[in-house]
C-alpha distance (Angstrom), angle and dihedral (degrees) to the residues before:
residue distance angle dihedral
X1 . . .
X2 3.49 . .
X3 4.18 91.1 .
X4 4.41 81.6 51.2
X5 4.33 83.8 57.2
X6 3.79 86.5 47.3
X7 3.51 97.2 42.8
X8 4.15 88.7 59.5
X9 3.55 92.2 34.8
X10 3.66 97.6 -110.8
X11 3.51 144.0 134.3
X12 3.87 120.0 -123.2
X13 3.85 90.9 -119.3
X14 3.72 94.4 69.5
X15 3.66 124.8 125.1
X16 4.20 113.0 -117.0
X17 3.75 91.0 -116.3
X18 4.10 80.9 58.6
X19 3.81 90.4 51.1
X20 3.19 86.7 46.9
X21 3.80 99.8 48.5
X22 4.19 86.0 42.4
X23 4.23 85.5 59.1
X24 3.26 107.2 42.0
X25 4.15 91.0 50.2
X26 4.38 89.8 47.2
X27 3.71 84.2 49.0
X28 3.78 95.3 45.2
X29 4.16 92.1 43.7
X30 3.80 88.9 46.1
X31 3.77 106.7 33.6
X32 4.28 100.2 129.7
X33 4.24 84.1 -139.0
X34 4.07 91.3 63.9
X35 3.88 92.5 43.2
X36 3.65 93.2 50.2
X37 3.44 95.0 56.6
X38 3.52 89.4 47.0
X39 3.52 85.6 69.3
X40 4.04 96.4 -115.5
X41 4.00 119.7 157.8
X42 3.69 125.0 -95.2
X43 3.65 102.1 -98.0
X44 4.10 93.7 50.2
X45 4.34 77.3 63.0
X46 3.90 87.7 59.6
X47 3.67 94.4 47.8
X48 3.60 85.1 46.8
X49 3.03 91.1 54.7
X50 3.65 102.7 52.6
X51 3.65 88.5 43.2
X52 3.46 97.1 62.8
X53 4.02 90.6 47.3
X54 3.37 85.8 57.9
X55 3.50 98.3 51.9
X56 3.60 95.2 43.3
X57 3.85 91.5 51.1
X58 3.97 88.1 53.7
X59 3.98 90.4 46.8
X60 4.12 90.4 50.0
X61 3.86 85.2 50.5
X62 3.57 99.6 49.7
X63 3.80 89.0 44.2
X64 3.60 93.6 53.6
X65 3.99 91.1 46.8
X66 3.36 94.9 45.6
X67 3.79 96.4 39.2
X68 3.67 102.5 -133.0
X69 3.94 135.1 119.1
């Protein structure tokens, strides 16, 4: 759990409305739709890509520990 923090850059004495707020910016930075229309090569969309799996895996584990939606 502590790696899911780290992985969103957060500490594990955040609010859920933080967590939140922490996701929805990583997913907005890293989203492979905004980089391609910023132009960026094809293998910055696959590390995009496995960025934001990453950072969705953290969120769903924080979720579930935390218990909200």
């Amino acid at each position: 759990l502590a790696q899911a923090y780290a992985q969103l850059g957060l500490d594990s004495k955040v609010s859920d409305a933080e967590v939140k707020k922490a996701y929805r910016k990583l997913v907005s930075q890293y989203h492979p739709d905004k980089l391609i229309s910023r132009g960026l090569p094809e293998e910055m969309m696959e590390l995009a890509k496995t960025r934001v799996r990453e950072i969705n895996t953290a969120y769903d584990q924080i979720k579930q520990a935390r218990g909200f939606k």
